[in-house]
N, CA, C and O atoms as CSV, one atom per row, in Angstrom:
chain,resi,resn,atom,element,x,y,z
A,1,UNK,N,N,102.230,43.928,108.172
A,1,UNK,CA,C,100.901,44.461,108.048
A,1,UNK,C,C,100.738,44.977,106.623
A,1,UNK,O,O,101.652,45.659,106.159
A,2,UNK,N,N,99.623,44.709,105.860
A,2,UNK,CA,C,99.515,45.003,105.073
A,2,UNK,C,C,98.377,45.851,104.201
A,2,UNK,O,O,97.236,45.412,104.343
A,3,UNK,N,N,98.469,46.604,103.625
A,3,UNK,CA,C,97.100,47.534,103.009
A,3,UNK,C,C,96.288,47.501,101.986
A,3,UNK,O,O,96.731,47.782,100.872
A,4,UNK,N,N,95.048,47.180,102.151
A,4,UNK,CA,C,94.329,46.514,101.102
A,4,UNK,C,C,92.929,47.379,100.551
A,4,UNK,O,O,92.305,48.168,101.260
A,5,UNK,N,N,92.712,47.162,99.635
A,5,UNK,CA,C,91.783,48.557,98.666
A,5,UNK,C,C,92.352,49.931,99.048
A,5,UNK,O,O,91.594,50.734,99.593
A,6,UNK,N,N,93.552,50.243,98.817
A,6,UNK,CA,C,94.112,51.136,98.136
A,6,UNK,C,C,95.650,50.574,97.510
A,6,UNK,O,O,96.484,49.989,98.202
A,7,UNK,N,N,95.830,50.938,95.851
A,7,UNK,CA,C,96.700,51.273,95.389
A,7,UNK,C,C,96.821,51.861,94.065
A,7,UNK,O,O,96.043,51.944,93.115
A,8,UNK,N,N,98.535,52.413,94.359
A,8,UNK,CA,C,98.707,53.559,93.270
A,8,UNK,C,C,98.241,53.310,91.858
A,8,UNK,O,O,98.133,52.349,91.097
A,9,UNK,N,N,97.972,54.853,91.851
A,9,UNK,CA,C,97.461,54.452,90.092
A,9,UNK,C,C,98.474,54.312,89.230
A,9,UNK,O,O,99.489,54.891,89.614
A,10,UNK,N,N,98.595,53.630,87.972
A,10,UNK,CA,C,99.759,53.422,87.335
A,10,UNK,C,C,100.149,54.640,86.496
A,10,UNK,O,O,99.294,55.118,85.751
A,11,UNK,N,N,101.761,55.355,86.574
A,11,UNK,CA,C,101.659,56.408,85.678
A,11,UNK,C,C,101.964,56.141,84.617
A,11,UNK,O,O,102.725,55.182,84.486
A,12,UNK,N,N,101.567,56.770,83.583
A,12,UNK,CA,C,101.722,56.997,81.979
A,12,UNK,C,C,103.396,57.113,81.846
A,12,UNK,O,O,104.150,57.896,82.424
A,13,UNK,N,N,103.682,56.131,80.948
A,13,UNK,CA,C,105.136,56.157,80.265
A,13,UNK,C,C,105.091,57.640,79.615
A,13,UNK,O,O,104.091,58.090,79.056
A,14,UNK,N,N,106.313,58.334,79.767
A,14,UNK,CA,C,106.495,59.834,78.810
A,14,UNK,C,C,107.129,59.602,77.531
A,14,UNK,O,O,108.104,58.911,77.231
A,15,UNK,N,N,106.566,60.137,77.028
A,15,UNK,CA,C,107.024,60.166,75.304
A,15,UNK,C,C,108.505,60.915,75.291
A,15,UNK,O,O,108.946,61.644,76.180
A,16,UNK,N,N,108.984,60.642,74.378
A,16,UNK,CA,C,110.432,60.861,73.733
A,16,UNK,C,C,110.495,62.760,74.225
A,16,UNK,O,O,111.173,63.380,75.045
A,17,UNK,N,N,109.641,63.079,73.439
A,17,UNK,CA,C,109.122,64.791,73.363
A,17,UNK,C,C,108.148,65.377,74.281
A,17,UNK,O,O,107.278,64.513,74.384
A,18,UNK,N,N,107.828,66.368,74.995
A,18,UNK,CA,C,106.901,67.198,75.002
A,18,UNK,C,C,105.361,67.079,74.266
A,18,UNK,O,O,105.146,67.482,73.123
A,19,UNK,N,N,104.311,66.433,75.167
A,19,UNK,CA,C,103.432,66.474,74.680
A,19,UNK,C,C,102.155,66.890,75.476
A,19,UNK,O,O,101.542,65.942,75.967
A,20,UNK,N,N,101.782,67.798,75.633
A,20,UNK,CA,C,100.327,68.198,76.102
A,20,UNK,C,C,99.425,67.035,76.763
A,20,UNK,O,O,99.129,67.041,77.958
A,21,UNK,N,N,99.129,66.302,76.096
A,21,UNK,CA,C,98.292,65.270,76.522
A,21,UNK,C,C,98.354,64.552,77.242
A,21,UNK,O,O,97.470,64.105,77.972
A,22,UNK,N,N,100.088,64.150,77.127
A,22,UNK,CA,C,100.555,63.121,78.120
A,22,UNK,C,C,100.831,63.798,79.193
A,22,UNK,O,O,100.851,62.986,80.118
A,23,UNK,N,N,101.114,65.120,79.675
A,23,UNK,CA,C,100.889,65.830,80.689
A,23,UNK,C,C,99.835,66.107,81.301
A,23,UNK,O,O,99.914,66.338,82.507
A,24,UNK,N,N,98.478,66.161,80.587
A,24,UNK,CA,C,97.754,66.331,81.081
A,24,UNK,C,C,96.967,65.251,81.855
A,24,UNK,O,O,96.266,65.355,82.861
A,25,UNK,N,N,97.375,63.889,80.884
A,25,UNK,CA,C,96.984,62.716,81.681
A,25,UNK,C,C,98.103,62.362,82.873
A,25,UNK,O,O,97.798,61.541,83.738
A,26,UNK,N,N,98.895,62.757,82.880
A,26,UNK,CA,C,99.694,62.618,84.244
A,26,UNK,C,C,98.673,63.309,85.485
A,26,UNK,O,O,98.271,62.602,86.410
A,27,UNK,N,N,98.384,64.487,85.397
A,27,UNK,CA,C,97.973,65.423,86.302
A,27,UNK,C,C,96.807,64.764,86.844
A,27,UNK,O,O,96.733,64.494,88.043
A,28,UNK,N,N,95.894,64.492,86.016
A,28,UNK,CA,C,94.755,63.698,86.139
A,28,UNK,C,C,94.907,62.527,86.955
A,28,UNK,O,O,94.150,62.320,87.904
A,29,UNK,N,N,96.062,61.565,86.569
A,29,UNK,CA,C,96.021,60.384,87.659
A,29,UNK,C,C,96.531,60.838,89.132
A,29,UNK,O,O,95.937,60.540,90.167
A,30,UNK,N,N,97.930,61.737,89.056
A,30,UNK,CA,C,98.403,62.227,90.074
A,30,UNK,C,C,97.118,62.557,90.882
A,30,UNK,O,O,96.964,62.101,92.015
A,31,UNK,N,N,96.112,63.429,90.227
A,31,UNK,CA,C,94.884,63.891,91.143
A,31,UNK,C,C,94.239,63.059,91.735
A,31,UNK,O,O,93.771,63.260,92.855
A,32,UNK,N,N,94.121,62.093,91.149
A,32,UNK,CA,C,93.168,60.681,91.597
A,32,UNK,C,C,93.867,60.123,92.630
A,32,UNK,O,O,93.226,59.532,93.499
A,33,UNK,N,N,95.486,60.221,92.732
A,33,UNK,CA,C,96.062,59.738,93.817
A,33,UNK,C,C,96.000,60.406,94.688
A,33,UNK,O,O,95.710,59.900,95.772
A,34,UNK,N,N,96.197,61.550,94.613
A,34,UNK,CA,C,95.886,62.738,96.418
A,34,UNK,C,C,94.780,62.727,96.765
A,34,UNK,O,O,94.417,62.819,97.937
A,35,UNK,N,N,93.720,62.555,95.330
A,35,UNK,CA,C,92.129,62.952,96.293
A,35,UNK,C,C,92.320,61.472,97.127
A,35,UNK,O,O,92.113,61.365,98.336
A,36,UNK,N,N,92.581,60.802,96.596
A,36,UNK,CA,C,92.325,58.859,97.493
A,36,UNK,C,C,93.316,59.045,98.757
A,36,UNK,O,O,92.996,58.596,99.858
A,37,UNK,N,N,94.453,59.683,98.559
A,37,UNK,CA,C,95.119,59.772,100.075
A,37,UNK,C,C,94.426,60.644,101.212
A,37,UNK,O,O,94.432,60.647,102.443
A,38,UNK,N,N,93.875,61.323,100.277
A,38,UNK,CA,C,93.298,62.757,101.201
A,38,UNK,C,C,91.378,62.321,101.474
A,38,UNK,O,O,90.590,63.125,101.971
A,39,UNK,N,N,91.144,61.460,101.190
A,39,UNK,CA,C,89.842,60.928,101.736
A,39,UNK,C,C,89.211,60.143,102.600
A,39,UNK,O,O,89.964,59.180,102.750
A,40,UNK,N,N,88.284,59.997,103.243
A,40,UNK,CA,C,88.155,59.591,104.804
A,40,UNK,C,C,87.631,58.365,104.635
A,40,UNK,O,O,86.904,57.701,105.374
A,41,UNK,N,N,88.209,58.085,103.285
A,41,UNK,CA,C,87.993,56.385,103.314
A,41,UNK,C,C,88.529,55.678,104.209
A,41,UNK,O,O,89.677,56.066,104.427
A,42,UNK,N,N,88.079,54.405,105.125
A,42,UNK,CA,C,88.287,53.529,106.262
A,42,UNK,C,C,89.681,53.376,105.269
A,42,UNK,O,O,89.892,53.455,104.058
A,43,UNK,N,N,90.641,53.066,106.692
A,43,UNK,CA,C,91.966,51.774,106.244
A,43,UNK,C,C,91.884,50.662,106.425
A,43,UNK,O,O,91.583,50.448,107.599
A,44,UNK,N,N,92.004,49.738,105.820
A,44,UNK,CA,C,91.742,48.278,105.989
A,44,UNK,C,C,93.018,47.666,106.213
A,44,UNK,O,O,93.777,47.762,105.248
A,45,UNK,N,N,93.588,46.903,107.484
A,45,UNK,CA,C,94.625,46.311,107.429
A,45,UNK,C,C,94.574,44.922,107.669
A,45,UNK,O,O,93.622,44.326,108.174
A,46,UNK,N,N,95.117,44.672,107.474
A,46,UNK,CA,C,95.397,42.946,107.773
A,46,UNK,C,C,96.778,42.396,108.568
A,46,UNK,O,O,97.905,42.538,108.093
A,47,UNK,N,N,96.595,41.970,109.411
A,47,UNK,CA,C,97.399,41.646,110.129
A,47,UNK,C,C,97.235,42.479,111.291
A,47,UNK,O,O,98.409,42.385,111.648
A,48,UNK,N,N,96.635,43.336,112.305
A,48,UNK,CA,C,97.022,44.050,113.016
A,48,UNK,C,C,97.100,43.546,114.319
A,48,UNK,O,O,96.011,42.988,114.455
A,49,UNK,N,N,97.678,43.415,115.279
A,49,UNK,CA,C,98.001,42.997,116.650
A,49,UNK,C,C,97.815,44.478,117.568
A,49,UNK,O,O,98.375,45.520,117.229
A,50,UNK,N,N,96.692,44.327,119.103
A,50,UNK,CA,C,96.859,45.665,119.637
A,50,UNK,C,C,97.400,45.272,120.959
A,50,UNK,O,O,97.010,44.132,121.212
A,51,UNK,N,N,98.068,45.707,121.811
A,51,UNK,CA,C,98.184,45.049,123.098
A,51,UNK,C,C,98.274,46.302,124.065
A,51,UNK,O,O,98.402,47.446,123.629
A,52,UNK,N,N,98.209,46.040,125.212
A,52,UNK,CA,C,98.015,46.884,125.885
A,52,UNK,C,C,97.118,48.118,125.888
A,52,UNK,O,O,97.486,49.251,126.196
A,53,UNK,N,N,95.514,47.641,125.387
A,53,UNK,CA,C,94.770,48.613,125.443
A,53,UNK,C,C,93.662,48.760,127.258
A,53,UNK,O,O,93.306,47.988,128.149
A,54,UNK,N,N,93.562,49.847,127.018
A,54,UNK,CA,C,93.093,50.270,128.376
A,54,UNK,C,C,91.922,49.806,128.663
A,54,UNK,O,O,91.219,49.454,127.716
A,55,UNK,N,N,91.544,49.717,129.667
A,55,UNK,CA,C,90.087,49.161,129.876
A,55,UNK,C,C,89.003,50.610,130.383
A,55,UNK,O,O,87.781,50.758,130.397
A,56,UNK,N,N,89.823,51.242,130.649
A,56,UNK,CA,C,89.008,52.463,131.027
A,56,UNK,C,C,88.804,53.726,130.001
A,56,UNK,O,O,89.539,54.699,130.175
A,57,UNK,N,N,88.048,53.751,129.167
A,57,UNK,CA,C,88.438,55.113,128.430
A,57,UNK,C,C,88.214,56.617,128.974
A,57,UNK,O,O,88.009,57.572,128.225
A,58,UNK,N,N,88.283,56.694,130.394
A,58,UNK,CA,C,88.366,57.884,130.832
A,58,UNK,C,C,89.809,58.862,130.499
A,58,UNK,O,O,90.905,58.303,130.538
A,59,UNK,N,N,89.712,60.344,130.174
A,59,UNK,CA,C,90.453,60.765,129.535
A,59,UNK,C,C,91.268,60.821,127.933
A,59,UNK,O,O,92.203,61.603,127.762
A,60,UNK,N,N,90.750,59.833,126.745
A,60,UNK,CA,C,91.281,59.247,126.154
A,60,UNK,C,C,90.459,60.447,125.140
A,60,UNK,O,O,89.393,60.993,125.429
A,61,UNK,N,N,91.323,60.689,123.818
A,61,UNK,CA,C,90.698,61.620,123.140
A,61,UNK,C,C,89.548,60.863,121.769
A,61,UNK,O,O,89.875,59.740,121.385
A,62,UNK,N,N,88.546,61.380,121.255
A,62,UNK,CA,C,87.694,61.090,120.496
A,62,UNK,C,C,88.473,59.723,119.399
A,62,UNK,O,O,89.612,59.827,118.945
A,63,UNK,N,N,87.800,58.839,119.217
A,63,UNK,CA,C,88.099,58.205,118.054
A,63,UNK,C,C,89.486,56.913,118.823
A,63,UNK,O,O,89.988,56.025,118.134
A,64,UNK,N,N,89.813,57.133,120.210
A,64,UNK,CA,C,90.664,56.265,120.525
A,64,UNK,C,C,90.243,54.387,120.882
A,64,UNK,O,O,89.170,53.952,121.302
A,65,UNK,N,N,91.209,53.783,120.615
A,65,UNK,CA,C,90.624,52.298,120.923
A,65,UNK,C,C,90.298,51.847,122.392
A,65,UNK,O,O,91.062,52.636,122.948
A,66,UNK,N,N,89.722,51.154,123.421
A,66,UNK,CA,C,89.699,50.561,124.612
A,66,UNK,C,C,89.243,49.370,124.563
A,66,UNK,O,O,88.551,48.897,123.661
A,67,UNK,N,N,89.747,48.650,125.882
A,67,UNK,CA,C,88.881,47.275,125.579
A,67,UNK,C,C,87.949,47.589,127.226
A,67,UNK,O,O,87.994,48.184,128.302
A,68,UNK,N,N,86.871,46.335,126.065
A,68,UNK,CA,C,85.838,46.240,127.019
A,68,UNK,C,C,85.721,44.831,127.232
A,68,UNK,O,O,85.498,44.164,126.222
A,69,UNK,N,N,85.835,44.161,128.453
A,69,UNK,CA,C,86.185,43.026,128.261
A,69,UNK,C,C,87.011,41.915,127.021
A,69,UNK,O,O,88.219,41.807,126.810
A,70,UNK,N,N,86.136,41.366,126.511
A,70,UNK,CA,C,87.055,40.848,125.405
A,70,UNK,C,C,86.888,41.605,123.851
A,70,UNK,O,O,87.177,41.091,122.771
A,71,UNK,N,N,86.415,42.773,124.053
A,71,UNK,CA,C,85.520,43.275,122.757
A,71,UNK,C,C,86.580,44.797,123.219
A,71,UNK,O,O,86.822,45.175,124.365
A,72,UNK,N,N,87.036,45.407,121.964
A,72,UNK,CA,C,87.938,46.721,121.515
A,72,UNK,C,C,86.758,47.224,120.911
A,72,UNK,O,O,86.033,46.741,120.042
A,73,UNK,N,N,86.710,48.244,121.516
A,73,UNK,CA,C,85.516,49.655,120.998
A,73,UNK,C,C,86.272,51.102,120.940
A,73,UNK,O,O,87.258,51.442,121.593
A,74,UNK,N,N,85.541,51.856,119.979
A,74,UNK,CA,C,86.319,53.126,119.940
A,74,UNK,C,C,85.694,54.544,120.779
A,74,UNK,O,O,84.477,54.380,120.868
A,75,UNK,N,N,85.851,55.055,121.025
A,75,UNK,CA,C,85.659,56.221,121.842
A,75,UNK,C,C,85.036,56.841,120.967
A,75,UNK,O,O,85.833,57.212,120.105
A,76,UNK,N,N,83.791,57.211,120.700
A,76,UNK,CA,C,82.484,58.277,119.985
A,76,UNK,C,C,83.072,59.372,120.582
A,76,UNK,O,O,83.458,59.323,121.750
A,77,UNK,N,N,83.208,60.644,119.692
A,77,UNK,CA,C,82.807,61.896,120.270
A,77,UNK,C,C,81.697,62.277,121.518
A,77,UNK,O,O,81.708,62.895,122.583
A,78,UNK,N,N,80.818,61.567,120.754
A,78,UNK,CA,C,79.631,61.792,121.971
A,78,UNK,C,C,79.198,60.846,122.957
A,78,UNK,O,O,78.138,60.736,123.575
A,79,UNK,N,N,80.402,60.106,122.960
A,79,UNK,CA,C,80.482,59.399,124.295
A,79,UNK,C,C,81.508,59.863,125.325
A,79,UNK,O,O,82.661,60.190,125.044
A,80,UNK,N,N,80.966,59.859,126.559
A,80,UNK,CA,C,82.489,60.242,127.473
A,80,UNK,C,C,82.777,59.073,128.214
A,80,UNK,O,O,82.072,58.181,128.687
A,81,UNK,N,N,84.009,59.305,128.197
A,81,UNK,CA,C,84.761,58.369,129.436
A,81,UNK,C,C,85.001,58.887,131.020
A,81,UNK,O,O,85.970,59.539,131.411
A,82,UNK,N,N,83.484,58.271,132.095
A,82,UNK,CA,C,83.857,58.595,133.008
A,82,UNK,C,C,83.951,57.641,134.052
A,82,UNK,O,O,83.093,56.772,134.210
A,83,UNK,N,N,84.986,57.765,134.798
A,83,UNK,CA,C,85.278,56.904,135.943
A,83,UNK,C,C,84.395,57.088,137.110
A,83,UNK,O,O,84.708,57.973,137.906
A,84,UNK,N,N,82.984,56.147,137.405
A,84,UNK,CA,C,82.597,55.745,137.997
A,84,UNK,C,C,81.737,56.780,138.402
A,84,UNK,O,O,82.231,57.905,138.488
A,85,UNK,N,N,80.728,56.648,138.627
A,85,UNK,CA,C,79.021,57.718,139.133
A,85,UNK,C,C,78.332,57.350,140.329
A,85,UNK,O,O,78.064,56.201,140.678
A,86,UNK,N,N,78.032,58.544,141.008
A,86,UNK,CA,C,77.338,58.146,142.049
A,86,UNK,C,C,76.905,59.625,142.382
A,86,UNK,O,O,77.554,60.633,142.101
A,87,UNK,N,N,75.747,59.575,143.002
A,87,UNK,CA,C,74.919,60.559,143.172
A,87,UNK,C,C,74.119,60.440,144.372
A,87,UNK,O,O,73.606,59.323,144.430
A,88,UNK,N,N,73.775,61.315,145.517
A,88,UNK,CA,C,73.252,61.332,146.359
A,88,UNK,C,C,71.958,62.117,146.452
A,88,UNK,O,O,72.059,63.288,146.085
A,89,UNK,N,N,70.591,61.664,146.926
A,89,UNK,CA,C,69.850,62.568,146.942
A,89,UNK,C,C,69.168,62.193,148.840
A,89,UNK,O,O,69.188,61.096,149.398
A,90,UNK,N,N,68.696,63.377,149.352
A,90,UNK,CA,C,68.820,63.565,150.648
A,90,UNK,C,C,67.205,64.232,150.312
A,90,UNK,O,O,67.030,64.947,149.326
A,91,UNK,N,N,66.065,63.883,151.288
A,91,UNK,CA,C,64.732,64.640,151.388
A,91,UNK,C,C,64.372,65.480,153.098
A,91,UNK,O,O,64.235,64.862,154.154
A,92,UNK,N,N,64.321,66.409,152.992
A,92,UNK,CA,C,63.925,67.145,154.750
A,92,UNK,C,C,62.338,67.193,154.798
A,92,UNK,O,O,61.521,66.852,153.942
A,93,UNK,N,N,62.217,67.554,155.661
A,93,UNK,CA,C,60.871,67.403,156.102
A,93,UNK,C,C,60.321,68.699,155.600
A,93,UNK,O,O,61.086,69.660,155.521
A,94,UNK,N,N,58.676,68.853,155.145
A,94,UNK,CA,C,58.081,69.717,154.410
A,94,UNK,C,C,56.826,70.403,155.637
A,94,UNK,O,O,56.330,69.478,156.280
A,95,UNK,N,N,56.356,71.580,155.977
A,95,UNK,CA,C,55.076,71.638,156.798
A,95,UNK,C,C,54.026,72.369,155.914
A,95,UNK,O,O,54.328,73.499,155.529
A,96,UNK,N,N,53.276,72.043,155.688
A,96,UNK,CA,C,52.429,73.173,155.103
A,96,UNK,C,C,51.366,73.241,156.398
A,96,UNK,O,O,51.140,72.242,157.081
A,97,UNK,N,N,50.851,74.317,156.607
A,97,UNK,CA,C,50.100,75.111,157.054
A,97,UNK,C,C,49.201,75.572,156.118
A,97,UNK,O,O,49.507,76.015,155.011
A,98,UNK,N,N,47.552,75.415,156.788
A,98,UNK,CA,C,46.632,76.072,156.254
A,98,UNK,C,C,45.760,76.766,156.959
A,98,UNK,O,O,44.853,76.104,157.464
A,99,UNK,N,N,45.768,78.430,157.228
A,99,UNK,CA,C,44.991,78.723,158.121
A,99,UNK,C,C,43.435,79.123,157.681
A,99,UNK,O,O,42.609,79.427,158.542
């Protein structure tokens, strides 16, 4: 499997000596590399194989995979997973009286 639109930034060769600049451009790329690890950019993989996904997403926490027939969908926050609905409604008899 492999990972695609992200990679490392290249670091700066260090000089012989101590130099300000070249430290400071280290820090700078280093930064560019944590903010990119640390951002909620999608992962893109290639190659991925899933097996054994559930068909029911009841219980399953936010953001998890299921299949739905032949189609893998992810679990919304604001969707729930519930196993099966049914509801009963029952009417009694009403009298009104008008004297």
């Amino acid at each position: 499997m492999t990972m695609r639109s992200f990679r490392a930034p290249p670091l700066p060769l260090a000089p012989q000596e101590y130099d300000k600049s070249y430290l400071d451009q280290l820090v700078r790329v280093l930064n560019i590399y944590f903010t990119h690890l640390d951002s909620q950019n999608a992962l893109h993989l290639e190659g991925l194989t899933l097996t054994n996904l559930t068909e029911a997403p009841v219980g399953l926490p936010p953001f998890s995979l299921y299949r739905d027939g032949r189609s893998v969908k992810i679990l919304l926050p604001q969707d729930t997973g519930v196993e099966g609905l049914s509801a009963t409604v029952s009417l009694g008899s009403v009298t009104v009286t008008i004297g």
